[in-house]
BABA-746017 format. One record per residue (C-alpha): residue number from 0; residue in three letters; x, y, z. Coordinates in pm, 1 decimal. Example, Ala and Ser with C-alpha at 12.3 -4.5 7.8 and 13.67 -1.06 7.14 Angstrom:
<atoms>
ATOM   n res     east    north       up
ATOM   0 ALA   1230.0   -450.0    780.0
ATOM   1 SER   1367.0   -106.0    714.0
</atoms>
This chain:
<atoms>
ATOM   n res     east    north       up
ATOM   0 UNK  -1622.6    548.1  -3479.4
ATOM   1 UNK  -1357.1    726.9  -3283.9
ATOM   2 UNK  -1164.2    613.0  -2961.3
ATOM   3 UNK  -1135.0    899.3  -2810.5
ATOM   4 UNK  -1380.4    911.8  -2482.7
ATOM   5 UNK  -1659.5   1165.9  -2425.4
ATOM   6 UNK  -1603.0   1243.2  -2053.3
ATOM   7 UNK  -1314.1   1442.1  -1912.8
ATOM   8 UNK  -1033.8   1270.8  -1789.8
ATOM   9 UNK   -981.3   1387.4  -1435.8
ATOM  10 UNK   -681.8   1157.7  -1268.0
ATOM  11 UNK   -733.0   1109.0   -920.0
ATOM  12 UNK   -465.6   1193.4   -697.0
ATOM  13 UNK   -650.7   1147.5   -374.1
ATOM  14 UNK   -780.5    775.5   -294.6
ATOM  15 UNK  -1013.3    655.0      8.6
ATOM  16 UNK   -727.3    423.4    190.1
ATOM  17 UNK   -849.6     45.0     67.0
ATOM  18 UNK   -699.8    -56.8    401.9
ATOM  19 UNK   -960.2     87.3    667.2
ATOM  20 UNK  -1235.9    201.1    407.7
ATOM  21 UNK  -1156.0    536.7    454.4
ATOM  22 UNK  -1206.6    537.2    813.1
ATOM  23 UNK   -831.2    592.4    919.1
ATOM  24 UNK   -823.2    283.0   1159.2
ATOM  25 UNK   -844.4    -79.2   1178.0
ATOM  26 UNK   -970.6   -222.1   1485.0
ATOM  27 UNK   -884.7     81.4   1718.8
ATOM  28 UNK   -565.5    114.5   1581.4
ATOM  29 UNK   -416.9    364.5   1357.4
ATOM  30 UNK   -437.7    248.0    963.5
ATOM  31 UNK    -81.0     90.4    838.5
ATOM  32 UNK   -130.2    243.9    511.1
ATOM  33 UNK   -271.0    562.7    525.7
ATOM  34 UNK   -189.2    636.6    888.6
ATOM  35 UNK   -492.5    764.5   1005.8
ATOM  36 UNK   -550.7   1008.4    694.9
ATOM  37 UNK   -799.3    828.6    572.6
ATOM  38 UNK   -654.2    951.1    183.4
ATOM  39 UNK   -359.1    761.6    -19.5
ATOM  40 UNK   -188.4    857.2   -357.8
ATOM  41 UNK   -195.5    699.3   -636.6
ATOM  42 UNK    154.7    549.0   -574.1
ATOM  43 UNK     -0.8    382.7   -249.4
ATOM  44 UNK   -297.8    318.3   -412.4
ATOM  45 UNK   -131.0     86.7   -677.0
ATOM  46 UNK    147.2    -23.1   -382.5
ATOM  47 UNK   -205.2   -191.3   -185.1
ATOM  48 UNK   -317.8   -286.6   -487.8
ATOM  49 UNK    -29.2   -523.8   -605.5
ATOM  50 UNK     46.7   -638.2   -221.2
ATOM  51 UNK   -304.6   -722.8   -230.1
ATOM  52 UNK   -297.3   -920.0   -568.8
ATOM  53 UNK     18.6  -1108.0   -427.3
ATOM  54 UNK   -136.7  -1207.9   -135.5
ATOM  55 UNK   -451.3  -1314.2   -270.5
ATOM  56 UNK   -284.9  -1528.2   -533.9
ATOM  57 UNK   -333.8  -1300.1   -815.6
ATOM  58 UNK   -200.9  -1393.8  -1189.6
ATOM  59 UNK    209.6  -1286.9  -1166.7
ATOM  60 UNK    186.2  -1163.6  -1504.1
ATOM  61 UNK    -63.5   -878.4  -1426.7
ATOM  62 UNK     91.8   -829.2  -1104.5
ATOM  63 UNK    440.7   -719.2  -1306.9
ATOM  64 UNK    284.4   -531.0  -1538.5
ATOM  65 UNK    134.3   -263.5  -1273.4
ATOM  66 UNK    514.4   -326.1  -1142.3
ATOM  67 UNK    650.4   -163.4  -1449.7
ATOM  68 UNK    437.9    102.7  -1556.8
ATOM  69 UNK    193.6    340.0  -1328.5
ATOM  70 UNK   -154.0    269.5  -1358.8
ATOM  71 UNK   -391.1    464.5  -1557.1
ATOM  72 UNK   -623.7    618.9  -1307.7
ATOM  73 UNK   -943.4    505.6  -1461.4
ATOM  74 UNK   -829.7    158.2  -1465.7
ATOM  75 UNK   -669.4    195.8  -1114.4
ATOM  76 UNK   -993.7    333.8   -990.6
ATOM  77 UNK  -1162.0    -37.2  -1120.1
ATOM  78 UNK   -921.6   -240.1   -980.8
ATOM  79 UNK   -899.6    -64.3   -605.4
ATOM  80 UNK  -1290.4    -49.3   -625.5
ATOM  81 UNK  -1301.2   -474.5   -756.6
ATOM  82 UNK  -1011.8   -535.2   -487.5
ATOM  83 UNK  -1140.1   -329.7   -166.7
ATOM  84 UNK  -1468.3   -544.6   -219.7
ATOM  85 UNK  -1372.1   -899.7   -222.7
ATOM  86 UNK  -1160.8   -761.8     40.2
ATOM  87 UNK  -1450.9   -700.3    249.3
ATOM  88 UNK  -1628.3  -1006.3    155.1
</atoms>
C-alpha cells in the first residue's frame, strides 16, 4: 500500500476570514482580522487559529507546534473548519 494520496494537492492561499464567517464584519463593524475583505492568508489563517486555541484553553503543546512550523494546508483547512464551528456554537 502506498502513502502517497490520490487527489491533487492544491494549497490554499485564500481563506474565508474565521472571524466574521466570511462576511467582512462583526456586528456592524468592520472585521479585526480580515478588515472587511472577507479573505485571509494562510499566515492569518494559522495566526486566528493559535489565538483561538489559546483562548479557548487549547493543549500548549499543539499550540507550539503550529508556532514553529507552518501548517500544512490540508490539515490547516481541518482545524479552521473544527475551530470556526465550536466558535459559532
Amino acid at each position: 500500500m502506498s502513502n502517497i494520496s490520490i487527489f491533487p494537492i492544491s494549497p490554499t492561499t485564500n481563506w474565508q476570514c474565521p472571524e466574521c464567517d466570511g462576511t467582512g464584519s462583526i456586528d456592524e463593524e468592520i472585521c479585526p482580522v480580515c478588515f472587511g475583505a472577507t479573505l485571509i492568508d494562510s499566515s492569518a489563517a494559522a495566526e486566528w487559529l493559535i489565538n483561538f486555541m489559546q483562548s479557548s484553553g487549547g493543549p500548549t503543546l499543539e499550540i507550539e507546534e503550529l508556532r514553529k512550523e507552518a501548517p500544512d494546508p490540508l490539515i490547516l483547512a481541518v482545524c479552521l473548519g473544527v475551530c470556526s464551528a465550536i466558535k459559532r456554537t
